[in-house]
N, C-alpha and C positions, 0 to 999 in steps of 0.2 A: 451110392445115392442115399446116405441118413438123411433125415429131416431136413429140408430145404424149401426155402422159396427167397423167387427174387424180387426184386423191388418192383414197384409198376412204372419204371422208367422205359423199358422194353416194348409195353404198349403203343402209350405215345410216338415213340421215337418210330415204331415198324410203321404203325398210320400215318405218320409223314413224310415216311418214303414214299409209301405206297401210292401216296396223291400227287407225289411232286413227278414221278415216276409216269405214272398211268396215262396222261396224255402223249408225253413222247414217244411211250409203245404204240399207241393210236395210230398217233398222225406220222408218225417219220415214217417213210418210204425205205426197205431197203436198199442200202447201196454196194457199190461192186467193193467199196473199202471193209463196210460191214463184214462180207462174205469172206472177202480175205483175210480176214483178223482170225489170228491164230490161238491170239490169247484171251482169255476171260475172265471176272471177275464179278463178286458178288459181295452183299451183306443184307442183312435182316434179322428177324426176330419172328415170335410169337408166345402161344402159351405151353405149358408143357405139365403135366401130370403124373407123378413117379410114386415109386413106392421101394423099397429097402427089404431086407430078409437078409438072414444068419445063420448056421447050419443050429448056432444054438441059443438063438433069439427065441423067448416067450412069448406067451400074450398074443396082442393084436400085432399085425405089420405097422408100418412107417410109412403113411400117405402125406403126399404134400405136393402141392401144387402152385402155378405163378411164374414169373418171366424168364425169357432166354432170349439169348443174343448170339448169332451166327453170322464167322466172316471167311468167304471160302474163292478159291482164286485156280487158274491152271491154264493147260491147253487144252485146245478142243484137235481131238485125234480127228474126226469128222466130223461133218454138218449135223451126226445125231449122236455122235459121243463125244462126253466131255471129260478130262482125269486130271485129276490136282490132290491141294487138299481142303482140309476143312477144321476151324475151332467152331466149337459149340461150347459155351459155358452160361453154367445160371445156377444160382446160391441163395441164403436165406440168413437172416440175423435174429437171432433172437435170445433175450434172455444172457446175454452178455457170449454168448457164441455166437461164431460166425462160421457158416460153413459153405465150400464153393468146391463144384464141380466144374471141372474142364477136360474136354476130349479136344485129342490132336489125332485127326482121323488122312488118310489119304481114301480118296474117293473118286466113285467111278459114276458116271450121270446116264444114261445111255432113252433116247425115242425108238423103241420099237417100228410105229410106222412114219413114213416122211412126213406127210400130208396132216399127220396132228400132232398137238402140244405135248403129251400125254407123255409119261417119261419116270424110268424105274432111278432108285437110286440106293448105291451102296458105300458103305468105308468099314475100315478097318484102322486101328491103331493103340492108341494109350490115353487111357485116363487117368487125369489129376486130382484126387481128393486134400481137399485142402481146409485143416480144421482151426482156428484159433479160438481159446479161451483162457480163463485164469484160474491159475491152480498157485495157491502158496501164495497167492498176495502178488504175482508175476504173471505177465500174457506170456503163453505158449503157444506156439506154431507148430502145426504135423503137419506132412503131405506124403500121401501113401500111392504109390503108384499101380497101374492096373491095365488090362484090358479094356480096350474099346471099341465097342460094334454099334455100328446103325445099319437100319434100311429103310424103303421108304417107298412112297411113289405120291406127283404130282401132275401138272402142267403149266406150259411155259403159254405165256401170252404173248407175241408180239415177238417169236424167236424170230430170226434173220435180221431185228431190228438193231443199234445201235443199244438200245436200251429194251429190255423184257421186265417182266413180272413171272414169278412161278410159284403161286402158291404151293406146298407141299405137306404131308403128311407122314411122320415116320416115329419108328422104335429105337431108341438108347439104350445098350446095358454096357453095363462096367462090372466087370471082377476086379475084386482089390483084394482076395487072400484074407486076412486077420487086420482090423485097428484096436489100437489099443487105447483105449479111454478111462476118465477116471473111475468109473461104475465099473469098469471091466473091461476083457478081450471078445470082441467082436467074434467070431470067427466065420472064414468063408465067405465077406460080405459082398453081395450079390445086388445090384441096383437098377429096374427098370423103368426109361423116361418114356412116355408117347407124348410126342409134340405136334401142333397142328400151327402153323404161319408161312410164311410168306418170304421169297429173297427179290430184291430188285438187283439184278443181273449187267454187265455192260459187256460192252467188247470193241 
């Protein structure tokens, strides 16, 4: 996670899920087909605030904050656990660089008690650093691959429905080893996201 942020297109777009969403968690009654859906499926956004570090980076850290977009899908092992996977991706342009992070995580969702929303959440996988800029008079492309971990905890509004809301709160880090830039070699670059938004969920 270098310097990043992403566009405020993410805002927008999560708050009008959220509203088009929000009554049919309301009002729909769950049904026997509801219950019986095996499969689920989600997308959302929010905001996210990270920071960067190198084993032999000077000076200050590398804060930077702003949108993300998350789209995650699977089965539900039970009525309180759910396992698939999950992208999370959000990036930043600036100054004729463009830089974007993407985690490709498998994850585990799980409600501790029946009777509430309340619900931990875990993945595991690989992250995408992905750099573009110009050097020599030509755009160049890197993408360095990595480690990727989140965890988290929220709640679901409106589970059993056809349609939920679960806002959620969680941690990002990514290991990527060494990048190499035109100022220098990175090394051991080390990147952690805390995000705070919302998925609108179906099934």
């Amino acid at each position: 996670m270098i310097a990043r942020k992403a566009g405020p297109v993410a805002v927008p777009l999560l708050a009008a899920m959220l509203l088009a969403a929000a009554p049919a968690a309301a009002q729909e009654q769950p049904s026997a087909t509801a219950k019986a859906s095996r499969w689920w499926a989600g997308a959302g956004g929010g905001y996210l605030a990270s920071r960067s570090d190198c084993s032999n980076c000077e000076g200050e850290r590398s804060y930077n904050d702003g949108g993300a977009l998350l789209f995650q899908g699977g089965l539900r092992a039970s009525e309180r656990v759910l396992v698939g996977g999950e992208v999370f991706t959000f990036g930043r342009s600036d100054s004729g660089v463009d830089v974007r992070d993407t985690f490709l995580l498998a994850i585990v969702q799980a409600r501790p008690f029946t009777r509430h929303g309340f619900f931990l959440k875990g993945g595991y996988g690989m992250a995408i650093v992905k750099d573009t800029f110009v050097a020599d008079g030509a755009r160049v492309t890197s993408r360095t691959w990595g480690m990727g971990l989140m965890y988290g905890a929220g709640w679901v509004f409106g589970e059993g429905h056809r349609v939920s809301v679960a806002p959620f709160g969680a941690q990002y880090v990514t290991t990527v080893g060494d990048i190499v830039a035109q100022a220098g070699t990175a090394e051991n670059v080390v990147g952690n996201g805390w995000f705070a938004g919302a998925v609108v969920m179906f099934r």
